[in-house]
N, C-alpha and C positions, 0 to 999 in steps of 0.2 A: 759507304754503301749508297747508292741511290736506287729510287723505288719510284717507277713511272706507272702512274694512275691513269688509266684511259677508260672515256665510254665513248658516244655520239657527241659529246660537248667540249671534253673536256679533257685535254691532256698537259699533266705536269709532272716537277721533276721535285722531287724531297730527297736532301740528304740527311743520315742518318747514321751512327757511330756504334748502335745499341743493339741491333737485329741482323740476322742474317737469314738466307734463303729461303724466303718466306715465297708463296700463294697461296694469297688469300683469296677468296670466292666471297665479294660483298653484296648487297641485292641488285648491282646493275654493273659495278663493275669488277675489273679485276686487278688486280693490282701484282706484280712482280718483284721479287727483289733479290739480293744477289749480294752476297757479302763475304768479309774474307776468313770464316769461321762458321763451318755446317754447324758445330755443336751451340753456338750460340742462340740458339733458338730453338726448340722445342716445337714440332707443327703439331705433332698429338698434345700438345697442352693448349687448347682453345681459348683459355684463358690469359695465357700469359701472352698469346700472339695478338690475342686482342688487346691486350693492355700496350705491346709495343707498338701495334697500330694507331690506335689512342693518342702515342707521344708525337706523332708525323703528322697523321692523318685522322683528327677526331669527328667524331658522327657516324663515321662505319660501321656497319657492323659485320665480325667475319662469322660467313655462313663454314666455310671448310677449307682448309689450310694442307700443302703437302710442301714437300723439299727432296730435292736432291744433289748429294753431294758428288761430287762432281771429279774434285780430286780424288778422289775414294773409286772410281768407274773406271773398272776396269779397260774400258774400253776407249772412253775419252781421253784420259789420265790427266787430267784436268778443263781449264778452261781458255778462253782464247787467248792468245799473246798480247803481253803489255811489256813493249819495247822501251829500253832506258834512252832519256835524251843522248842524241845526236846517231840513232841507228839507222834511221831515214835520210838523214844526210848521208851518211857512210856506205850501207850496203842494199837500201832500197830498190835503187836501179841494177843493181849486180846479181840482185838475188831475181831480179825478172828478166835478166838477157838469157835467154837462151844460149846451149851448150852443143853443139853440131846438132844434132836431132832430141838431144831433151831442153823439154821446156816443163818446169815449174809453174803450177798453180795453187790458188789456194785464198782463202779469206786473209790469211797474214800477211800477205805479200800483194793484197788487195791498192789500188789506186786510192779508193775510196770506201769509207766502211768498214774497216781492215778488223780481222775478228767475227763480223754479222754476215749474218745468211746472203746480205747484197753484196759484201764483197766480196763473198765467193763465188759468186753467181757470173759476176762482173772479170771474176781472175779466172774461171772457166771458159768463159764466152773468148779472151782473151788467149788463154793459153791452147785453147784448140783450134784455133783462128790460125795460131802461129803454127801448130804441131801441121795442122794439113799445109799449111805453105810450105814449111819444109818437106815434107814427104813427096809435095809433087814436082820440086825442086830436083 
């Protein structure tokens, strides 16, 4: 699991084996985490999110803590793609040629970022760049 702490100063990276999908609301910053077990962490237990807090990142203190599970969302049905070595070799470029008039977009099949809100953004910008060239083709 890793949990990036940010304010105006200060950003770093903690991993961690013990917590899962944690925010935490601390006096200035905010802290995220993301891990592979919703149930492993308790956000209505203040106490115990702070105690895991404590193990990473001690001096904080959490003001309010929420989570959401992700695989569980109906609507998500989980969370971004985490490709096995050698997909990117194999069908990276396949899965972004375009197909006579469909083109393919998306954060997973992102250039860069692949999974975050900028690779989609990025496979957006991309894939309708392509769709109106072929259209006016």
């Amino acid at each position: 699991m890793c949990f990036q702490l940010r304010n105006f100063r200060l950003m770093q990276t903690v991993m961690t084996m013990n917590t899962a999908f944690i925010l935490a609301r601390v006096i200035v910053d905010v802290l995220i985490g993301f891990g592979m077990d919703a149930e492993a962490c308790d956000p209505g237990d203040l106490d115990a999110v702070q105690r895991q807090l404590d193990d990473i990142v001690p001096g904080y203190q959490v003001r309010d803590a929420t989570a959401h599970d992700w695989l569980a969302d109906e609507f998500a049905q989980g969370t971004w793609a985490i490709h096995r070595p050698g997909w990117y070799t194999t069908f990276h470029a396949e899965m972004r040629r375009p197909e006579n008039r469909v083109v393919l977009a998306g954060s997973d099949i992102a250039n860069g970022w692949s999974g975050f809100i900028d690779g989609a953004i990025e496979s957006g910008f991309r894939g309708s760049r392509l769709a109106l060239d072929r259209a006016r083709a």
